[in-house]
Backbone as CSV, one residue per row, in Angstrom:
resi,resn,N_x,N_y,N_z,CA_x,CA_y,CA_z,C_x,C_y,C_z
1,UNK,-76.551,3.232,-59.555,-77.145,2.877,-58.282,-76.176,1.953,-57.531
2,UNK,-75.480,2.512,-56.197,-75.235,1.484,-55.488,-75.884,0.244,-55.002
3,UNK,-74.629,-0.884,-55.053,-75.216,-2.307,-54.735,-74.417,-2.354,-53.574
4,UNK,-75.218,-3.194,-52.398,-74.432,-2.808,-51.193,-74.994,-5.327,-50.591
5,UNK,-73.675,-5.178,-50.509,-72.904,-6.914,-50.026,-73.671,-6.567,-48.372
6,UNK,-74.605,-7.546,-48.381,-75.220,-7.251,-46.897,-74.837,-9.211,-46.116
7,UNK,-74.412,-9.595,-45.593,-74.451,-10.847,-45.090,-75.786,-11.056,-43.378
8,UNK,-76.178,-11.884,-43.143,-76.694,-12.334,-41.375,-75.549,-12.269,-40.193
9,UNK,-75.843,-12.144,-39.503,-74.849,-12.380,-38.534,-73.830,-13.412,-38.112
10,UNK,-74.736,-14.349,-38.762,-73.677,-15.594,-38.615,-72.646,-15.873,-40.174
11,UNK,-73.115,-14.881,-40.912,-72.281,-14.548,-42.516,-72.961,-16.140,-43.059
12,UNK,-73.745,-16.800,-43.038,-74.588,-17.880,-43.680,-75.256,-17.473,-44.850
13,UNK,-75.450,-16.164,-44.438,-76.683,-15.950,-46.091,-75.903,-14.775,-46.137
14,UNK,-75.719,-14.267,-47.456,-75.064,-13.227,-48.006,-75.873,-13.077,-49.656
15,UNK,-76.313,-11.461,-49.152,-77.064,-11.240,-50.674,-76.548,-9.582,-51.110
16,UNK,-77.084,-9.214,-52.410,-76.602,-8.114,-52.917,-78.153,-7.400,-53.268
17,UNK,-77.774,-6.114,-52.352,-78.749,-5.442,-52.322,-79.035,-3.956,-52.542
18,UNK,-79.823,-3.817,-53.691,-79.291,-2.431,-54.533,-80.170,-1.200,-53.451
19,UNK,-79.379,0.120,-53.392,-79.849,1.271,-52.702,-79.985,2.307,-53.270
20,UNK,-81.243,2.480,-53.320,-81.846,3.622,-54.163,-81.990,5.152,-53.874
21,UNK,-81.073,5.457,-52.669,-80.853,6.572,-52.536,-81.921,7.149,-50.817
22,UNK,-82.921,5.782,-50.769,-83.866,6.068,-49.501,-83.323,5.088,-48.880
23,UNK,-82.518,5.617,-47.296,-82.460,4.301,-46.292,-83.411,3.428,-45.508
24,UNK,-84.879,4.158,-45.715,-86.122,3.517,-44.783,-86.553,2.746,-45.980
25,UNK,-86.321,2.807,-47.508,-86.657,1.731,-48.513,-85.255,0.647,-48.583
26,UNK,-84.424,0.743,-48.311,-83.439,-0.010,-48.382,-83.063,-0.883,-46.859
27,UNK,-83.668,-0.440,-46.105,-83.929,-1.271,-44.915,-84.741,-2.113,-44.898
28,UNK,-85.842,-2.164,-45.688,-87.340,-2.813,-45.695,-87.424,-3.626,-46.737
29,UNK,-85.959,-3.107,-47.617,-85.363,-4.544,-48.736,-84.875,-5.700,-48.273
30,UNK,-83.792,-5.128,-47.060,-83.225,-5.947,-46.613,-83.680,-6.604,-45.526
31,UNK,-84.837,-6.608,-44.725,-85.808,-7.354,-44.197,-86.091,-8.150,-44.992
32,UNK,-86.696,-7.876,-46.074,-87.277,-8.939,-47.025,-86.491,-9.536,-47.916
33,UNK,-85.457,-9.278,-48.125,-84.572,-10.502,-48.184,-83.842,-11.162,-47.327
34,UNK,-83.665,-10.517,-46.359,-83.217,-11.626,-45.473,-84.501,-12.666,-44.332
35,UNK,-85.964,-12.299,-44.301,-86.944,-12.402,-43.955,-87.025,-11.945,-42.331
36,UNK,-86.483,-10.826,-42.245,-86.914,-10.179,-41.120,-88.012,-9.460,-40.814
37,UNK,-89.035,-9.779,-39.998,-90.099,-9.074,-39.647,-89.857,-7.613,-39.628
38,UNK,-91.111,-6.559,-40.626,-90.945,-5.364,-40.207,-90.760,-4.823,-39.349
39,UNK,-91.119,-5.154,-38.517,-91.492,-4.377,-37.168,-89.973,-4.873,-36.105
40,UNK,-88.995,-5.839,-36.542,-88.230,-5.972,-36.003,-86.619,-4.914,-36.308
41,UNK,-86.028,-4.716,-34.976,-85.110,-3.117,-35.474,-83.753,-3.727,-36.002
42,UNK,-83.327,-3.347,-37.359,-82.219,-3.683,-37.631,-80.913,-2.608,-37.495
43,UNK,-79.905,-2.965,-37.343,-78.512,-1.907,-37.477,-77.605,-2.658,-38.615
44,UNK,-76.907,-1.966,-39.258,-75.695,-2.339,-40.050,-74.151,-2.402,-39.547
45,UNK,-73.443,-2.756,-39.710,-72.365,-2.870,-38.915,-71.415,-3.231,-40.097
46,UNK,-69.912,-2.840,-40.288,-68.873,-3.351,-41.210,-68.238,-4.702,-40.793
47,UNK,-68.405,-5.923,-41.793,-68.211,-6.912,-41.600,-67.123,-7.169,-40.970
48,UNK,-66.045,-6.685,-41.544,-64.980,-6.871,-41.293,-64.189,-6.249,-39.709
49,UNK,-64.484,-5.127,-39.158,-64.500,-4.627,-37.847,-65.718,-4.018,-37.534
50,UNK,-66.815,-4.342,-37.401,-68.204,-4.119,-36.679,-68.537,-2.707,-36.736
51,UNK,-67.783,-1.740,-36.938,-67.892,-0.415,-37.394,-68.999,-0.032,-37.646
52,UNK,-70.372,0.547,-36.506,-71.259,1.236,-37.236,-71.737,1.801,-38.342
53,UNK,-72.797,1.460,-39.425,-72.659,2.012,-40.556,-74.248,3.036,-40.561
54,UNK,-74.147,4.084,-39.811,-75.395,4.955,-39.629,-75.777,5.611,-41.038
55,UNK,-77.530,5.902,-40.840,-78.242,6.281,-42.080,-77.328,7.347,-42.614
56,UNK,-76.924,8.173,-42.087,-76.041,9.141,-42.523,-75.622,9.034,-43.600
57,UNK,-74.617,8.584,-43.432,-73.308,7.651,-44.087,-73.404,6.609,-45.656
58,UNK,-74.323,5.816,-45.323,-74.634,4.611,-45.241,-74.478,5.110,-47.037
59,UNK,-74.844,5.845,-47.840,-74.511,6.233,-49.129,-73.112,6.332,-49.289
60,UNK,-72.524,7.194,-49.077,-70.804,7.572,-48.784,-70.355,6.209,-48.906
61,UNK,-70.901,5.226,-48.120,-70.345,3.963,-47.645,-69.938,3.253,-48.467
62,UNK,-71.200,2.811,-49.157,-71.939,2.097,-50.539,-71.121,2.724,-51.632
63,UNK,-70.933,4.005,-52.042,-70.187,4.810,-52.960,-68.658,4.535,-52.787
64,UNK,-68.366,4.121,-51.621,-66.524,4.040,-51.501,-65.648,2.964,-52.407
65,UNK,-64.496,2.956,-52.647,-64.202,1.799,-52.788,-63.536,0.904,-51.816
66,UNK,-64.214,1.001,-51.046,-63.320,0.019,-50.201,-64.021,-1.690,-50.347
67,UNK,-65.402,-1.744,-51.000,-65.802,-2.535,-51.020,-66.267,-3.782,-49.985
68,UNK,-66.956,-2.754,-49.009,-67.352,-3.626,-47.751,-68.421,-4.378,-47.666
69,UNK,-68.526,-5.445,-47.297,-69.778,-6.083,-46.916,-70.708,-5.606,-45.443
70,UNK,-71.627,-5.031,-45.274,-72.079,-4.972,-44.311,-72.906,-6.152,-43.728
71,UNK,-73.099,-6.119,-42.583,-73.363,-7.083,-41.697,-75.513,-6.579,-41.455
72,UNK,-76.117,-7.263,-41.485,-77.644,-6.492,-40.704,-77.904,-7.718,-39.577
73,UNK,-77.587,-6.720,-38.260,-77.874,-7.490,-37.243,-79.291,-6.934,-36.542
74,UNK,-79.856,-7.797,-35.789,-81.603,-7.878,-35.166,-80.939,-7.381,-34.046
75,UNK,-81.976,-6.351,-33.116,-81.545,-6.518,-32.151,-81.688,-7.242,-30.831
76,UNK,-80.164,-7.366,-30.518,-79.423,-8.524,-29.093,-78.197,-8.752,-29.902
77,UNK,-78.370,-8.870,-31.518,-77.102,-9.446,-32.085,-76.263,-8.405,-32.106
78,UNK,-75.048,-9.070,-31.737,-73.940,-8.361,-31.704,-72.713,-9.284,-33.043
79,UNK,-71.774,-8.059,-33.380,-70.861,-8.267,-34.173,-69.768,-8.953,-33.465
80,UNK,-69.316,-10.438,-34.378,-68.213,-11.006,-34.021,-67.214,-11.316,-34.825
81,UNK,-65.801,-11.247,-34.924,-65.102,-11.389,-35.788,-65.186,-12.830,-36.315
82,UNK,-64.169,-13.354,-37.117,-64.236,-14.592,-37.792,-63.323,-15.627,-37.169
């Protein structure tokens, strides 16, 4: 099972969060660990260049080695470098 490095937007809280193969259960993990209201819309983004990380994908991603941290921003938040 992929474990996927998710940080906040401001990279303050950073947790490891396993994906079980469903992105609407692995979204609703990462609400609740990061304590985002359900009902509020999240996107993923690559930490490192903001790079969209769509449901698509988002396995492929997790499976690579490139070993990325993704970002889960609320939306208004936008990706900023360091």
């Amino acid at each position: 099972m992929p474990i996927a490095r998710v940080s906040d937007a401001q990279r303050t809280i950073r947790k490891l969060v396993p994906f079980r193969g469903d992105h609407d259960e692995f979204v609703d993990l990462v609400k609740t660990k990061f304590q985002i209201d359900k009902d509020q819309d999240v996107y993923f983004v690559d930490d490192k260049d903001g790079a969209g990380i769509d449901a698509d994908v988002i396995n492929d991603v997790l499976q690579s080695d490139q070993g990325i941290t993704m970002m889960v921003l609320k939306e208004g938040e936008e990706w900023g470098s360091l």
